[in-house]
C-alpha positions as CSV (number, residue, x, y, z in Angstrom):
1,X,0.0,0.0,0.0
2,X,1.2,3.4,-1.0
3,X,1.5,6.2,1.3
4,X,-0.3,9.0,0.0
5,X,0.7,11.0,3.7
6,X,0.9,14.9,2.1
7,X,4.6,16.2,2.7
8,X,4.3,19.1,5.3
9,X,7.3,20.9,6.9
10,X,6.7,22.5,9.9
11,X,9.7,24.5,9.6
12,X,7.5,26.3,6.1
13,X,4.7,26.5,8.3
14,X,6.1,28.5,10.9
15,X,6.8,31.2,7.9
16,X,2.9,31.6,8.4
17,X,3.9,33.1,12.0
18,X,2.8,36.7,11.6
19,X,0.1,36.4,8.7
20,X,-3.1,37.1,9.1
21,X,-5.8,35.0,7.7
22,X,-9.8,34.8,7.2
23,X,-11.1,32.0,8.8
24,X,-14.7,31.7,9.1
25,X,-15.5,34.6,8.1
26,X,-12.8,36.1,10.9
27,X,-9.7,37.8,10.5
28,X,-7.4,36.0,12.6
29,X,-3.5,36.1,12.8
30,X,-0.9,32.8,12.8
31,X,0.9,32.6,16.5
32,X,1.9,29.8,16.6
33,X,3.0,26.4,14.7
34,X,2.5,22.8,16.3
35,X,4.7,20.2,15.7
36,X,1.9,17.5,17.0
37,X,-0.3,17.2,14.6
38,X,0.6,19.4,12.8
39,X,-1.8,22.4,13.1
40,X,-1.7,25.8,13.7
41,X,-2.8,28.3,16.1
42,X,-4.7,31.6,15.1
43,X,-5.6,35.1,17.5
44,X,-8.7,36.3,16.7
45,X,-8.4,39.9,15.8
46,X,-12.0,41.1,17.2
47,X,-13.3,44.4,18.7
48,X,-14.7,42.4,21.4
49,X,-12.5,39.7,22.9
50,X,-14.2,36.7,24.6
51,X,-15.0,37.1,28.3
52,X,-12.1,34.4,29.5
53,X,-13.4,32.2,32.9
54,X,-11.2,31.4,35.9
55,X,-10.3,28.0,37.6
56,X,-13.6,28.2,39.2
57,X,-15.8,29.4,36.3
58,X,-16.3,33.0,37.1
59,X,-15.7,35.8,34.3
60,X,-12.8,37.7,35.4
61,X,-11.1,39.2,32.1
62,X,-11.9,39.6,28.0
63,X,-9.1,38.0,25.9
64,X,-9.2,37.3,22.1
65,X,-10.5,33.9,21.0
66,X,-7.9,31.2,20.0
67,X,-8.4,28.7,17.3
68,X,-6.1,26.0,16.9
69,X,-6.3,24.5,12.8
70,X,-5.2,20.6,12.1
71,X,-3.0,20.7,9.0
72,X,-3.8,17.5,8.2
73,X,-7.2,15.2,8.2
74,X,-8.0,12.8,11.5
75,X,-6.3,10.0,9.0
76,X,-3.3,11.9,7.4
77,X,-3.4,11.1,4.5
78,X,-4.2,14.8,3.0
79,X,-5.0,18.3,4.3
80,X,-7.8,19.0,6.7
81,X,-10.5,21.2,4.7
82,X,-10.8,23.3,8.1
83,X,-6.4,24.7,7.3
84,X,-7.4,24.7,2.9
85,X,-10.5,26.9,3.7
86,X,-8.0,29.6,5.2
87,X,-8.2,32.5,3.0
88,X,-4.6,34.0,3.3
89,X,-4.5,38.0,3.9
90,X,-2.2,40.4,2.2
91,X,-0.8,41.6,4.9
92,X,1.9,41.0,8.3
93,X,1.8,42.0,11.6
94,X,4.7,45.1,12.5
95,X,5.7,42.2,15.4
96,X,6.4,39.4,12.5
C-alpha cells in the first residue's frame, strides 16, 4: 500500500507566523505552529475579545479567541478542509 501522507514541513509552516488569515468569516492572525499534529494556532483579531473564565468558572477578564487548525485530516493522509478553507490575507503584523 502506498503512502499517500501529504509532505508538510513544519519549519514552512512557521513562515505563516505573523500572517493574518480569514477564517470563518474572521480575521485572525498565525501565533503559533505545532509540531503535534501538525496544526496551527490563530488570534482572533476582534473588537470584542471573549470574556475568558477562571479556575472556578467565574468571568474575570476579555481575551481574544484562539483557534487551533489541524493541517492534516483525523487519518493523514491529506489536508484538513478546516487549514485549505483559510483565505490568506495580504498583509503581516509590524511584530512578524
Amino acid at each position: 500500500m502506498e503512502n499517500t501522507e501529504p509532505n508538510i514541513a513544519v519549519s514552512e509552516l512557521r513562515g505563516l507566523i505573523g500572517s493574518y488569515v480569514r477564517h470563518d468569516g474572521v480575521r485572525c492572525e498565525v501565533v503559533e505552529v505545532l509540531e503535534d499534529g501538525p496544526a496551527i494556532v490563530l488570534h482572533e483579531c476582534l473588537d470584542h475579545p471573549a470574556i475568558q473564565a477562571d479556575q472556578h468558572g467565574e468571568a474575570h477578564r476579555r481575551v481574544p479567541s484562539m483557534i487551533t487548525v489541524p493541517i492534516l485530516s483525523p487519518d493523514g493522509s491529506q489536508l484538513s478542509a478546516a487549514f485549505l478553507q483559510l483565505d490568506l490575507l495580504d498583509e503581516r503584523s509590524s511584530t512578524g
